[in-house]
N, C-alpha and C positions, 0 to 999 in steps of 0.2 A: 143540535144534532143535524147531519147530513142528513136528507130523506136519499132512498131509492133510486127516485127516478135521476136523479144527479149526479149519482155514481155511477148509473147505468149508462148518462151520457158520457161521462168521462173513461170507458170502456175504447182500449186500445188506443188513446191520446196519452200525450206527455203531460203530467202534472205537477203541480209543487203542491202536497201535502202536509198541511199542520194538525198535530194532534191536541187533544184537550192540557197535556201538557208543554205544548208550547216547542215540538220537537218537530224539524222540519224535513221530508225527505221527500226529492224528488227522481221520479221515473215514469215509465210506461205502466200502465194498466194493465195487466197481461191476464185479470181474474177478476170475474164479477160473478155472486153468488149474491139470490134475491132472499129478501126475509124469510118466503117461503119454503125457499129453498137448504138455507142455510144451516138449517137445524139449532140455530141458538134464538130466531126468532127477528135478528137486528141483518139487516142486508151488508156484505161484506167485500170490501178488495185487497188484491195484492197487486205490486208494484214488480216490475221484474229485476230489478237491483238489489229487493230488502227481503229477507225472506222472514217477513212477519205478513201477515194478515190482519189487516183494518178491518174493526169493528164499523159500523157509520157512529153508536154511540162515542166512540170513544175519538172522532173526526170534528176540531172545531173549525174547518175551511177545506176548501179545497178549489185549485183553480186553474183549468185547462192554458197550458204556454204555447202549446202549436198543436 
């Protein structure tokens, strides 16, 4: 699992995201909501291309491209 603070970095940078299933999507960060925050308890992003929302549990990588 992703922690927090590395989602937090990756906050308005371009990414390529892999999920625990092995499904790859890459975009901008355009949504970071903390554990605290979140209301499910697991810190969360959205990309501005996919309109789902990442869990960090359900994030096996994640990796800033510029």
């Amino acid at each position: 699992m992703i922690d927090s603070i590395e989602l937090y970095e990756c906050y308005t940078k371009r990414v390529k995201l892999t999920t625990n299933d092995d499904y790859e999507f890459t975009g901008v960060v355009d949504f970071y909501e903390s554990e605290y925050d979140s209301g499910s308890g697991v810190a969360e992003i959205g990309l501005n291309n996919v309109s789902t929302i990442f869990r960090a549990d359900e994030i096996k990588s994640i990796e800033i491209l510029d």
